[in-house]
N, C-alpha and C positions, 0 to 999 in steps of 0.2 A: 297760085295757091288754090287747088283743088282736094285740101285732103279731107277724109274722111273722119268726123270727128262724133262724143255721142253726147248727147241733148241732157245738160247738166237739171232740167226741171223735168222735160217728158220720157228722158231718159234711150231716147230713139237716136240711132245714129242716122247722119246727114250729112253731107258734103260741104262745106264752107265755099260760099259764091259770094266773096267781098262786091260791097257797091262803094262808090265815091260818092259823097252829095258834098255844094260849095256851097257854104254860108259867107253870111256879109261877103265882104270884100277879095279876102285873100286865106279863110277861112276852110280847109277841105277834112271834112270828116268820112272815116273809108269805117265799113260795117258791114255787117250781114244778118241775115233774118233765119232764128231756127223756124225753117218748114212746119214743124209741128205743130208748134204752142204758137209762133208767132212772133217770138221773143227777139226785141232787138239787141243787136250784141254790138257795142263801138269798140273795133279794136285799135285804133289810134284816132287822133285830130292834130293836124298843123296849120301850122300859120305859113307865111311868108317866109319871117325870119328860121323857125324849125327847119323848112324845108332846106335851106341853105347850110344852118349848120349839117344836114344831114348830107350835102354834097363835100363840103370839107370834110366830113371822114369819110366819103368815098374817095374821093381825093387822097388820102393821106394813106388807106389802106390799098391804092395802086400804087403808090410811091414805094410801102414794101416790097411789093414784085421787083418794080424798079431795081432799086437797091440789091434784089435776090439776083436777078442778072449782073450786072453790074459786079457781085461777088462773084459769082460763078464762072465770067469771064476774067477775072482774074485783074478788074480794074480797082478795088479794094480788098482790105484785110479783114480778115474775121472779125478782130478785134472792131476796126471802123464800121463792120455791117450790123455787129449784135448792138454797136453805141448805138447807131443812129435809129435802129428798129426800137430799140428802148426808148427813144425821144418819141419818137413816131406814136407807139402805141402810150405814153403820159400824152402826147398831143391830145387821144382819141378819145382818152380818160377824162380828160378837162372838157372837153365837149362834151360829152355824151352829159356830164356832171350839169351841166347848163341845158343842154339840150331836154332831158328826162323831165327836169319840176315844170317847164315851158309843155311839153305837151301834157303831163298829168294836168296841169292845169286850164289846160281848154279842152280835154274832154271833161274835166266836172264842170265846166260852164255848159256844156253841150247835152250833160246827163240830166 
């Protein structure tokens, strides 16, 4: 992530250069500093357990590709690729649904 963004207080554009820092234990807050003002920006924080729901939807969204081979060779039907991609993305849905209040709520711990 390099891109160019513009300075919501000094109004200067600058380049976004995320830093990780690790609190407590298992604790990783990734952020970046506007150049200008100085202004600290947290654009996430996870824990342990976030971090892992976040590989189960990585997981579940290579499992689509999967499946899109899989159709495309001719080893299932339409019908069986659109079901099981619909289960696929309610999986992501439910995760993500758990996932989201879990880190809003350690970066206000961290804000």
């Amino acid at each position: 992530m390099n891109k160019e963004v513009t300075c919501d207080r000094c109004n200067e554009p600058f380049k976004i250069k995320p830093k990780t820092k690790t609190h407590k234990v298992s604790v990783k807050e990734t952020y970046f500093h506007r150049p200008h003002c100085k202004e600290k920006y947290i654009a996430y924080v996870t824990d342990h357990e976030c971090r892992k729901l976040q590989r189960e939807i990585k997981q579940l969204r290579k499992s689509v590709h999967v499946l899109a081979q899989e159709f495309t060779a001719g080893g299932i039907t339409e019908k069986e690729y659109l079901d099981k991609v619909k289960d696929i993305q309610q999986e992501i849905k439910n995760i993500q649904s758990i996932l989201k209040p879990k880190m809003e709520k350690l970066k206000e711990a961290l804000a």
